[in-house]
C-alpha positions in Angstrom: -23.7 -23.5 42.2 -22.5 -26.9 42.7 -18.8 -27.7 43.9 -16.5 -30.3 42.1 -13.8 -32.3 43.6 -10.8 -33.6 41.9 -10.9 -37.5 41.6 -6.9 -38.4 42.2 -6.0 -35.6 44.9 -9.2 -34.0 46.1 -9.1 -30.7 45.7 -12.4 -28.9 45.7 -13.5 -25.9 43.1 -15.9 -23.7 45.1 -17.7 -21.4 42.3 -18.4 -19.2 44.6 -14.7 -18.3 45.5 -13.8 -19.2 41.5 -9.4 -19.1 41.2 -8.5 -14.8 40.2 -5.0 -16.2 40.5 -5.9 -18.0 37.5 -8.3 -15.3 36.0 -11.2 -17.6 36.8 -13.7 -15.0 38.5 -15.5 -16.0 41.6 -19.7 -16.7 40.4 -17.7 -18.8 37.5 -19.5 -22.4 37.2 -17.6 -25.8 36.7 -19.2 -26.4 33.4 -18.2 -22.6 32.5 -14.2 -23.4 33.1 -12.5 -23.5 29.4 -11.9 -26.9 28.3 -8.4 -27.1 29.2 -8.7 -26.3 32.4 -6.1 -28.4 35.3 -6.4 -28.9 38.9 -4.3 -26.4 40.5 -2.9 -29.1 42.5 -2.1 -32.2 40.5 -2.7 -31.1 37.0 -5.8 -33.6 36.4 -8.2 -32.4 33.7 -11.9 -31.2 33.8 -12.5 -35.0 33.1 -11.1 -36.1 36.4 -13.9 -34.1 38.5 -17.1 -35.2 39.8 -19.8 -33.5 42.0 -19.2 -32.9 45.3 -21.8 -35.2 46.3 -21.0 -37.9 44.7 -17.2 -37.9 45.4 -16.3 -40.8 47.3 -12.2 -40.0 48.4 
């Protein structure tokens, strides 16, 4: 499973771990995240993510 960094702060959602603080299960894809998921660390929306390879921060 891929990972996906967030564009404005880069923070990086690792599937593998997933976020059980946020009831996301580890094994939990990006495209499985509900739609109104946030970055834990600025807020920025699903829309604001890209694949870790092509990030560019």
């Amino acid at each position: 499973m891929e990972r996906y960094v967030c564009e404005p702060c880069g923070w990086v959602y690792d599937p593998e771990k997933g976020l059980p603080e946020e009831g996301i299960e580890p094994g939990t894809s990006f495209e499985d995240l509900p739609e109104d998921f946030v970055c834990p660390e600025c807020g920025s929306g699903k829309e604001e993510f890209v694949p870790e390879d092509e990030y560019e921060g």
